[in-house]
MIDOFI-163422 format. One line per 8 residues: number of its first residue (from 1); for each residue x, y, z of C-alpha. Coordinates in steps of 0.02 Angstrom, whole numbers, plus 50000, padded with zeros to 5 digits. Layout:
<rs>
NUM = X,Y,Z; ... $
</rs>
This chain:
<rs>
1 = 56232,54081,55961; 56237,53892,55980; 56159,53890,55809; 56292,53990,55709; 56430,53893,55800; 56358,53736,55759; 56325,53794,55572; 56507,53836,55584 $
9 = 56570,53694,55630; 56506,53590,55491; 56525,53701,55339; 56736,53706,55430; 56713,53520,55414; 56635,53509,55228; 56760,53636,55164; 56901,53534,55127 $
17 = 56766,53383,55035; 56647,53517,54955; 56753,53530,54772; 56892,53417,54816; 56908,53303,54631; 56846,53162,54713; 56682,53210,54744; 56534,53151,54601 $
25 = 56450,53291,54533; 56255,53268,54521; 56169,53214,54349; 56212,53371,54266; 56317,53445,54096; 56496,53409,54161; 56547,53593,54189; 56705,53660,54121 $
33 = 56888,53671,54229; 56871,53880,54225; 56681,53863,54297; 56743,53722,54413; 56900,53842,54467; 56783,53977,54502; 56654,53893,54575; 56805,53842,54715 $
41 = 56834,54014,54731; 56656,54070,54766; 56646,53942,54886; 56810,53990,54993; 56734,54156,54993; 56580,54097,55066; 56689,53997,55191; 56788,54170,55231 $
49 = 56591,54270,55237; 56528,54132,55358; 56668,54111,55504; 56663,54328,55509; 56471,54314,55519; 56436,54407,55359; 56280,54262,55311; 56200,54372,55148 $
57 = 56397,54378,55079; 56430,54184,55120; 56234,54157,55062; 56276,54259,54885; 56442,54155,54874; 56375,53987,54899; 56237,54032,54777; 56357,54059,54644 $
65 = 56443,53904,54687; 56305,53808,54660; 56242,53892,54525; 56409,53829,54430; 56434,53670,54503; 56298,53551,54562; 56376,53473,54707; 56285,53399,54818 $
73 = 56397,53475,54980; 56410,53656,54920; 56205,53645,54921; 56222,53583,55090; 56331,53734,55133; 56192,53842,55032; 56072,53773,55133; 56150,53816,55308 $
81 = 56178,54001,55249; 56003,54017,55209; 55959,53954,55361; 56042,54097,55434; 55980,54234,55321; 55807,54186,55359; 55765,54105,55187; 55681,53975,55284 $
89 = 55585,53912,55137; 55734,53871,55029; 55857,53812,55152; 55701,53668,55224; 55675,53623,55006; 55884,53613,54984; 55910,53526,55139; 55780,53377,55075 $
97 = 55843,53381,54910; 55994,53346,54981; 55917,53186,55091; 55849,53145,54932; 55983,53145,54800; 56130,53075,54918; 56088,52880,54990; 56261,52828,54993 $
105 = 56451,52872,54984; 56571,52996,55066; 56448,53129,55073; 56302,53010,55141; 56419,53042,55301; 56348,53225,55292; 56160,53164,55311; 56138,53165,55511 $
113 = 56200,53352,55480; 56036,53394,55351; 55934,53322,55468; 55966,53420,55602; 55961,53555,55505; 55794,53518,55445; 55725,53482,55596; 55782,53646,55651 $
121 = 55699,53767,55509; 55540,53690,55498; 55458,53739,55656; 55530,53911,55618; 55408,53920,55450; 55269,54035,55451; 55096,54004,55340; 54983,54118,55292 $
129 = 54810,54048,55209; 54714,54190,55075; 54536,54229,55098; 54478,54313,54968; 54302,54379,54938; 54241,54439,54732; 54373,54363,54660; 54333,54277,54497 $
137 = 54426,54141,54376; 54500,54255,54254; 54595,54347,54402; 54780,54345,54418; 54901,54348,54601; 55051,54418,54633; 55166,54387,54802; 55308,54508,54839 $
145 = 55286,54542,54620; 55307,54363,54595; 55161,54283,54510; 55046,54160,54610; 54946,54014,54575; 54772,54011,54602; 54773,53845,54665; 54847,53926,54817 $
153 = 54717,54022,54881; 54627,53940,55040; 54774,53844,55097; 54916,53885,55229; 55069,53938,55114; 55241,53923,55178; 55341,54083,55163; 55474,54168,55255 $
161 = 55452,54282,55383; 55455,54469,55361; 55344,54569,55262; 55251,54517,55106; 55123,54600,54994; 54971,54511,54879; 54900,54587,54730; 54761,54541,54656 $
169 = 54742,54592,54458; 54622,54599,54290; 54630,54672,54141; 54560,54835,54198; 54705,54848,54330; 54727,54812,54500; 54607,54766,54595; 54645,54734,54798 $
177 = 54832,54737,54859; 54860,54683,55040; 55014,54694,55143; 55058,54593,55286; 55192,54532,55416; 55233,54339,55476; 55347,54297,55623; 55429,54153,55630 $
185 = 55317,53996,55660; 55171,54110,55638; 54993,54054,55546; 54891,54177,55489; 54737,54215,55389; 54756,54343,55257; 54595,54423,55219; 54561,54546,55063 $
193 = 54398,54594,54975; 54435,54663,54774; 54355,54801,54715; 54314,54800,54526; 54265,54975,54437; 54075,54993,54399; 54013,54952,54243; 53972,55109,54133 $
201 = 53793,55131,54097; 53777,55151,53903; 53656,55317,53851; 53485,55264,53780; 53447,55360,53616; 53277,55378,53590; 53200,55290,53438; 53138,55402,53300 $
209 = 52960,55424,53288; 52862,55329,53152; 52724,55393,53075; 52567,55302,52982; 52597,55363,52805; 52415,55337,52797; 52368,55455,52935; 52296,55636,52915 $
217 = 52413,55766,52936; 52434,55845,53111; 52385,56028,53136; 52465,56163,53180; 52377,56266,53345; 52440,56359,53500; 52478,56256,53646; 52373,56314,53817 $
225 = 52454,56397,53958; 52486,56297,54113; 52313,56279,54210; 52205,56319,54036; 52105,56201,53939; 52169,56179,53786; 52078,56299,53636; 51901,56185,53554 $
233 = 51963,56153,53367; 51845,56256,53262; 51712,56130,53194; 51734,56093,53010; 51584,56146,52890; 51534,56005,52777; 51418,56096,52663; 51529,56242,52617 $
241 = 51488,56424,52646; 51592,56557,52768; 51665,56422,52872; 51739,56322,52717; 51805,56473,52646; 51995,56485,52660; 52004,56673,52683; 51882,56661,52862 $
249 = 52010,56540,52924; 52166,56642,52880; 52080,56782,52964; 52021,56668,53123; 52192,56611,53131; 52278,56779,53153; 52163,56832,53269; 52175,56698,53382 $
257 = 52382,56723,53372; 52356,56885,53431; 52255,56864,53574; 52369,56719,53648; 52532,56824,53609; 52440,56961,53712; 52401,56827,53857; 52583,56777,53845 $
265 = 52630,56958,53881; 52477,56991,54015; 52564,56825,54102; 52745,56877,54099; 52715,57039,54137; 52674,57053,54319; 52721,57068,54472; 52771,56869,54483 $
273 = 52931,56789,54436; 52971,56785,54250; 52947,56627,54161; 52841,56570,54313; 52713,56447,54252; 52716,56497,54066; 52789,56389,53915; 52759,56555,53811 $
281 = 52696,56582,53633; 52737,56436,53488; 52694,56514,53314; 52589,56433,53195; 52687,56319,53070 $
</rs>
């Protein structure tokens, strides 16, 4: 309460010097009389918003203000209604740029008052430092969908209290998200671990046989049954007679179809499972 009358009391006192004519403007474009005349007009509303208590009206007011006109007292005004809307961040950065930009003159009377007020919001900063684990360089961060730099990571960031989310991103999506919550003055160590989708595992195709051109061609027979030696190849006669004859073999080689068809049939034709144990008949080609 001692705060917000104290905050009071000095934006009642810089009201009347804020946009008076004889207060410098900042290095800036010289804005025009209509944004000058409205920028006085956002910043009596943000006088009205801040002596009822309304501090996110009198914050959006004095934003405008500012936006419009870059004097230096309306951003100390800014800064105090930040201060009480909890954007710590901001109102501790506008309340040094003021101590930095204004050295001397009528508003250098308005110094002690940004001090204080500095020296107030600081302590009331919270950090949080980002572990992360599997992260790699071409990774991107986001912060409450604001992008975040890299350079970041490892060290105690200053942010506002409340609730805040990190995402961590590649091309193939998201890949952690964390969400967290600071009180004020708090330091705490964010940890997250990205997951990254597994890599697909490509199909081999198997490589087409090659065959020595040179090589005798294969022959045809009937593969054994499971637990059989295979068939002896019939022995080749070099000098001719009955076994070079083309007719035995054509007879030989029905016969022999026959009997394993039968054996196929014997085997499949029990009282065992079908199938079991049996890669069947393949004809002669």
């Amino acid at each position: 309460m001692r705060m917000v009358s104290c905050t009071l009391a000095r934006l009642t006192l810089l009201a009347a010097l804020t946009l008076s004519p004889a207060a410098p403007a900042l290095a800036q474009d010289a804005p025009s009389a209509s944004e000058t005349a409205l920028a006085r007009e956002q910043h009596n509303e943000g006088m009205a918003h801040a002596r009822a208590g309304r501090w996110p009206a009198a914050y959006g007011a004095f934003a405008r203000a500012y936006a419009l006109v870059r004097r230096p007292l309306v951003l100390l005004n800014l800064a105090g209604a930040e201060e009480q809307t909890g954007r710590l961040v901001e109102s501790a950065e506008h309340y040094r740029q003021f101590l930095r930009e204004v050295t001397s003159g009528r508003e250098a009377q308005q110094r002690p008052v940004a001090e204080q007020g500095l020296s107030r919001v600081e302590p009331r900063i919270p950090r949080a430092r980002f572990i992360l684990e599997g992260t790699r360089p071409a990774d991107t961060y986001a912060l409450d969908d604001k992008p975040l730099a890299p350079a970041v990571m490892g060290s105690p960031l200053p942010l506002d209290p409340g609730t805040h989310t990190l995402v961590v991103r590649h091309a193939e999506g998201e890949l952690g998200r964390i969400t967290f919550v600071l009180a004020e003055g708090e330091a705490q160590d964010v940890r997250l671990t990205v997951t990254r989708p597994a890599a697909p595992v490509a199909e081999r195709t198997p490589l087409p046989e090659v065959r020595d051109p040179d090589a005798p061609p294969r022959e045809a027979g009937i593969l054994p049954r499971n637990g059989e030696a295979p068939p002896a190849a019939p022995a080749r006669d070099e000098g001719g007679g009955l076994l070079a004859s083309p007719v035995f073999w054509v007879v030989v080689g029905v016969v022999v179809l026959g009997g394993a068809t039968a054996g196929v049939l014997v085997a499949t034709s029990g009282s065992e499972a079908p199938f079991s144990g049996n890669l069947g008949s393949i004809p002669v080609r």
